[in-house]
N, C-alpha and C positions, 0 to 999 in steps of 0.2 A: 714080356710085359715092359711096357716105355717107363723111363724113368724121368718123363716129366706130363705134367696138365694135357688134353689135346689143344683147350682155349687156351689158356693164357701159358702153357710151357712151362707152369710152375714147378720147382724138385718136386721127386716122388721118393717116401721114405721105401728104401729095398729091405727086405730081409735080412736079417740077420746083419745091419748093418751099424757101425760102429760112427759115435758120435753124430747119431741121428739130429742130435741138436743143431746143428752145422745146417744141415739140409733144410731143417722147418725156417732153420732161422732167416736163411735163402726167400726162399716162400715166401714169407712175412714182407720181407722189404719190399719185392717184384710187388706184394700185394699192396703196400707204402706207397708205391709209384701209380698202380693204376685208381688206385679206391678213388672216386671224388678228385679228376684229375683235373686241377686250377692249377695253369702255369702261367711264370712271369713275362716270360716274352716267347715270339714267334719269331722265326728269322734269322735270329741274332746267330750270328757269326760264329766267336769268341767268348769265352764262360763271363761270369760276372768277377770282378777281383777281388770283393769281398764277399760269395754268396751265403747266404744264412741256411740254417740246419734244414733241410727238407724244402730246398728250392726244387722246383722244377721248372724246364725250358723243356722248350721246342727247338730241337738246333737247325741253326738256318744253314743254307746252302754255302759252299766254298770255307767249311768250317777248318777254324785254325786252332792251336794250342790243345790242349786236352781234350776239344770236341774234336781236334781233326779225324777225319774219317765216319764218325757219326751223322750226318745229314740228314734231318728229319726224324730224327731218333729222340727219345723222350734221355733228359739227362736230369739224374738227381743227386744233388749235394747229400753227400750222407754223413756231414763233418767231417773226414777227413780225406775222401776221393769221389770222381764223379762216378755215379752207374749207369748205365746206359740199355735202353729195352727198345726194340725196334719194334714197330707201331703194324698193328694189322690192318686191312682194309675193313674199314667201319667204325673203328676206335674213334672218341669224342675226346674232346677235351674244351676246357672255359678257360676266357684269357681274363685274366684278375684285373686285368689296368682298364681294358675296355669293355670288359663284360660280354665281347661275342665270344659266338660257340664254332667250335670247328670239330672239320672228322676228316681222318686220312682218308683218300680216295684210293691208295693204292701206290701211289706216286708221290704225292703233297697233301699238306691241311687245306682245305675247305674249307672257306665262312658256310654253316648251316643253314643260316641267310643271308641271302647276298650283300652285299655291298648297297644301298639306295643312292649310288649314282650311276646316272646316264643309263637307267634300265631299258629295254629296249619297249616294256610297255606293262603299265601295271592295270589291275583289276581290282574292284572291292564291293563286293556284291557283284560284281557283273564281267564278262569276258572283253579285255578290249581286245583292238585289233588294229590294222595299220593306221586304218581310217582315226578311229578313235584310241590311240595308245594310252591314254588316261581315263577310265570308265568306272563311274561311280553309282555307284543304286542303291540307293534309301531314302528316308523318309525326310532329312535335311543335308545337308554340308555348311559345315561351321569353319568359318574364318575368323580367330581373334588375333587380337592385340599381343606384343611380348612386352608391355608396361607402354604404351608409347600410341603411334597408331598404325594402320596399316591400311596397304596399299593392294588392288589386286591389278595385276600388270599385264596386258594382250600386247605384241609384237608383233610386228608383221616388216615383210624385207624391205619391201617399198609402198607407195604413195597409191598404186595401182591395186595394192595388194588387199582383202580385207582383214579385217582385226574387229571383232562385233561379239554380241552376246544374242544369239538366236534361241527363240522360245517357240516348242513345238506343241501340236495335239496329235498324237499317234504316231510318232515321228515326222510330220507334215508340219513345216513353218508356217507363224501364227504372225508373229513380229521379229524383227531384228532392230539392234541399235550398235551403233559404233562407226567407225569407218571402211566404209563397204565402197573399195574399187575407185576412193577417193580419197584425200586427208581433210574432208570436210566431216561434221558429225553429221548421223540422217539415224531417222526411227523413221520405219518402215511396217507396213502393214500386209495381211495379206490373208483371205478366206480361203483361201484351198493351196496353200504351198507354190504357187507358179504364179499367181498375176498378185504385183506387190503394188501398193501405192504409199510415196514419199509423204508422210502426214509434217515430218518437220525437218530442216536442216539449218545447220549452224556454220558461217563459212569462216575457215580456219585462221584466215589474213585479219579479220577486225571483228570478229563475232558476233555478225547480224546475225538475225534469225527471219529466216523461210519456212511461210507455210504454205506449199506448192498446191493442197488442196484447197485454200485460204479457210479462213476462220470468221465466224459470225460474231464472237469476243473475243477480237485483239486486230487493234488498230495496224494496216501497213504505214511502214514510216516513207517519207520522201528524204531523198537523197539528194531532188534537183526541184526545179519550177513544172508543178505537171499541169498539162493540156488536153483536155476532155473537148468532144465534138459532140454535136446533135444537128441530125438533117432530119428531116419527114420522111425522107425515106431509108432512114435508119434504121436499127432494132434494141431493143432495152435487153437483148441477151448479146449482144455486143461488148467488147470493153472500152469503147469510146474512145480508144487512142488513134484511131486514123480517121481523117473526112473522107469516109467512104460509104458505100451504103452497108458493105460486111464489116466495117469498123466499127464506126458511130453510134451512137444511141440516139434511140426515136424519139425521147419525150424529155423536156427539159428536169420535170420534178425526179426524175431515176436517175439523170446528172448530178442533181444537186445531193440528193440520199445519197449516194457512192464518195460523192466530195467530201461529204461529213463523217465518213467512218475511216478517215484518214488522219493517223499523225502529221500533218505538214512542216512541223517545225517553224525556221524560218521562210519556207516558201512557198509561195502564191500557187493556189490552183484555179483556173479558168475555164470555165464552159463556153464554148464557143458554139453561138447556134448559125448554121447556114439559112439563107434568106424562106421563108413560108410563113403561114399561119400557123402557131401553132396549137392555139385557142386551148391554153392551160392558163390556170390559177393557182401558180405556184406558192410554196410556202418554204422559206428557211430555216427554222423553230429553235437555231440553234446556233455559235459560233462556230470555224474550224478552231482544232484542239492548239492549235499552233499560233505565229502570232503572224503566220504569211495571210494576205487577204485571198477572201474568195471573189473572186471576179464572173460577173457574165456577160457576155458581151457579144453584140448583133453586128452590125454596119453604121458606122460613125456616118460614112457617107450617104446613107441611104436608110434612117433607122426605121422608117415607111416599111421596108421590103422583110421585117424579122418581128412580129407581133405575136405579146403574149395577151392573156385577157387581165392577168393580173397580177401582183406580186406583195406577198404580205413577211415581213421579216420581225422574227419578234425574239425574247427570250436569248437578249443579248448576241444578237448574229450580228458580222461585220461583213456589209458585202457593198461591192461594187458594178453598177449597173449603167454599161454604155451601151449604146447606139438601138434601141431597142422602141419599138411601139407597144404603149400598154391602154388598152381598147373597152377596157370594160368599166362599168364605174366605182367608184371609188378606186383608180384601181393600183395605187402604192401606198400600201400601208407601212408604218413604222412604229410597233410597240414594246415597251417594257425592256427598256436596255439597247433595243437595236441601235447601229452606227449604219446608214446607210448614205454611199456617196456617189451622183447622179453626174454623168456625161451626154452629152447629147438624146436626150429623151425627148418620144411624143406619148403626150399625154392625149389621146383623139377619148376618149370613153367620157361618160356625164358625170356628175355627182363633183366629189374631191377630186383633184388631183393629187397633192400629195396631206396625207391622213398621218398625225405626227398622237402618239401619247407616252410620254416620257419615253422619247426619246430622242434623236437627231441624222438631221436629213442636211448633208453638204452637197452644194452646187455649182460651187464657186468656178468663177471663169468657165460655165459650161451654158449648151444654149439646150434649150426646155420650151416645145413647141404645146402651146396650150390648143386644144381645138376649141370647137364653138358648142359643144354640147356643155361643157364644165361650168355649174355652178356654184367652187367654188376653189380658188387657188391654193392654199393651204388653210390647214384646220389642227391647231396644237392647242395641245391639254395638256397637263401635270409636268409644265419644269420640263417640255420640250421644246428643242432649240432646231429651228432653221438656219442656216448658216448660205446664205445665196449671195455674199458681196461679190462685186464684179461681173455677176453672172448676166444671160441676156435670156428675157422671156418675150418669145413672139405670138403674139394673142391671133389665135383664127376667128373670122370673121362673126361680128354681133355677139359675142359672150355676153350672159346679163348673171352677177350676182348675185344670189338671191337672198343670203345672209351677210355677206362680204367678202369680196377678194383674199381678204387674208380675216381667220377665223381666231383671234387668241385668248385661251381663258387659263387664268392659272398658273402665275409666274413661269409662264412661258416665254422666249424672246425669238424674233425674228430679226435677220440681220440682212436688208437689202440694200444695207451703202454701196452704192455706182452701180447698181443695177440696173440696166438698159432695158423696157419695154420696146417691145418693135409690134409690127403689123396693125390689126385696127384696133388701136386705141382709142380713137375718136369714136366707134361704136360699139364699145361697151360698155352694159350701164349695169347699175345697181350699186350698192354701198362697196366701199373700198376697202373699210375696213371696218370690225369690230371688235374693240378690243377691252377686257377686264380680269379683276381679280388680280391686280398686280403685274399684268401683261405687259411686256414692250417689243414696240417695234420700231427698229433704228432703220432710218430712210438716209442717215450721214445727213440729215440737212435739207434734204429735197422740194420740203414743202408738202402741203393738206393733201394737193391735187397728185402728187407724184405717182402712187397708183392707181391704174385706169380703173375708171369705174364715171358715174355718174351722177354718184350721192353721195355726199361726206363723210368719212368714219368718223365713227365716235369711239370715246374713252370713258370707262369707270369703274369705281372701286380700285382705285389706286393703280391704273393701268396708266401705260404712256406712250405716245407716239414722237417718237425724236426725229 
């Protein structure tokens, strides 16, 4: 029969044996040391210099003074010497100071669980794998705060590299955002995982934002002076940036809509039409959002050879209209806010030439070829201003006014100081001018006869001809 445990090698009391009390009492402490085994350190070297009653260690490796020779052996202060019990493969033990658990393998203690650094890939709910070394499945993942805020951080080596948050359906990518293969930001899009399209990007250097598919609410900004084209044999699915016939756009009024859903800032945008007919009736309804003007503009030299039928600007639009034929009648109008400012224009259509209600029509220093169908040279209502000093109007043959050359009701003013009529003067007839309600029209001096006509304006209701 053995005379001790086969587990733990505890005494066994023998027969007939004296001072049995010795043996049990042996027992008792072995059992002291493994019961509920919390020790103070792991490692250590060297015993403690003051240990207290019923410590125990872990004795570490290259052990000196009274552990020497023990290494990895469990050692217990028993008040007055240390006991020492070598550890079997399995044995557990809890470390007091840090609370992890270990178990002798055989060789050394073992953390029970690892260490949680540098693991080579964790799992929770789900298996990862090289691909995915961090793999998580449930129903949320929570990221909070430690009192303060928090950050969640993607790295990547380089600029080329990506670093993004991709959102799948059946493992197939739906969207991604982040920086993907660039250090610009992009959210990307995509219906079956392989053909993606860039909905937005943010560029890293100054933080504009690109919308490569563009957007129907949200204005592109200018950056510089932009130039729009229109030919007749253009196409309104074009982007009007080159005079070509795959460039250009066909129709002036799809020039002008694309003009107006433009931030322009401080800079001008310009429609430029190549010479045709191109028998629209356009409408501006609106200002650019910026304080650059909008410009349209034919052939200064030739304004015959770029004919619209008409042009109506109202609801406070600011535009500028050279070298240009407008054919129809009545056929420039200016209301309610508009500022529109005229260069070289033929006015060939009947009725008005230019059509003013509150608002203002500048001409200045510019020449304004009247034809012979027009019945009436301007026509202002409500507190609109012509602003034509200096300018030069060349009358085509026999115009006859029918109400008067210049039409003004309604503290409206006309400003034609040093205005040069040219062409036939001499045969046009009809009233020059008519004016009331507080009207004026300044001639600088001129005299009754100064605009061509045939029959003398008249003045009333507090109107006046200077």
């Amino acid at each position: 029969m053995s005379d001790s445990s086969p587990a733990l090698s505890l005494p066994l009391l023998m027969p007939s044996q004296a001072q049995k009390h010795v043996t049990h009492n042996e027992a008792l402490m072995r059992l002291d040391m493994l019961v509920q085994l919390a020790v103070q350190s792991v490692d250590q070297p060297a015993p403690p210099p003051q240990p207290g009653l019923g410590e125990r260690h872990l004795v570490g490796v290259a052990a000196t003074g009274d552990w020497a020779g023990h290494e990895q052996e469990i050692a217990l202060w028993d008040g007055m010497i240390w006991m020492f019990l070598a550890p079997a493969p399995g044995w557990r033990a809890d470390v007091v100071a840090t609370g992890q658990s270990l178990r002798f393998d055989g060789t050394d203690w073992q953390p029970v669980l690892p260490v949680l650094e540098n693991l080579p890939a964790l799992g929770i709910g789900a298996t990862a794998d090289a691909a995915n070394p961090l793999s998580v499945a449930g129903p949320a993942t929570l990221f909070s705060h430690a009192g303060a805020g928090h950050q969640l951080k993607l790295n990547k080596s380089g600029a080329g590299e990506t670093a993004s948050l991709l959102f799948q359906t059946g493992w197939s990518g739906r969207a991604e955002m982040g920086t993907a293969g660039t250090d610009d930001f992009s959210i990307k899009v995509s219906s079956d995982g392989s053909s993606w399209h860039t909905a937005l990007e943010v560029d890293r250097s100054d933080g504009r934002i690109r919308f490569p598919q563009g957007s129907p609410d949200l204005r592109a900004r200018l950056d510089a002076p932009r130039l729009y084209h229109v030919r007749p044999d253009g196409s309104d699915a074009n982007d009007g940036l080159s005079d070509t016939p795959g460039g250009a756009f066909a129709t002036v009024q799809n020039a002008i809509d694309v003009a107006l859903t433009l931030d322009n800032g401080p800079y001008s945008v310009t429609i430029s039409l190549a010479p045709g007919n191109y028998g629209e009736a356009v409408v501006i309804d609106r200002p650019l959002i910026g304080s650059g003007p909008l410009q349209i503009t034919g052939s200064a030299a030739a304004p015959a050879s770029v004919s619209l039928d008409r042009v109506t600007c109202r609801d406070g639009a600011r535009v500028r209209l050279e070298g240009l034929a407008l054919v129809a009648a009545d056929a420039l109008r200016a209301e309610a806010g508009a500022q529109v400012e005229l260069t070289d224009l033929h006015l060939s259509g009947s009725g008005t030439g230019l059509y003013l209600d509150s608002a203002e029509i500048t001409c200045s220093g510019t020449d304004l070829l009247l034809g012979s169908a027009l019945t009436c040279l301007a026509h202002l209502r409500g507190h609109a201003r012509l602003r034509a000093s200096g300018s030069s109007f060349t009358l085509g043959t026999g115009i006859t006014w029918t109400g008067g050359a210049l039409d003004l009701n309604g503290f409206c003013h006309a400003d034609l100081t040093s205005v040069v009529f040219a062409g036939d003067t001499a045969g046009c007839a009809g009233p020059r001018y008519l004016l009331a309600q507080g009207a004026i029209l300044d001639s600088g001096g001129a005299g009754g006869s100064f605009v061509p006509g045939s029959v003398a304006g008249t003045s009333s209701s507090g109107a006046q001809y200077l």
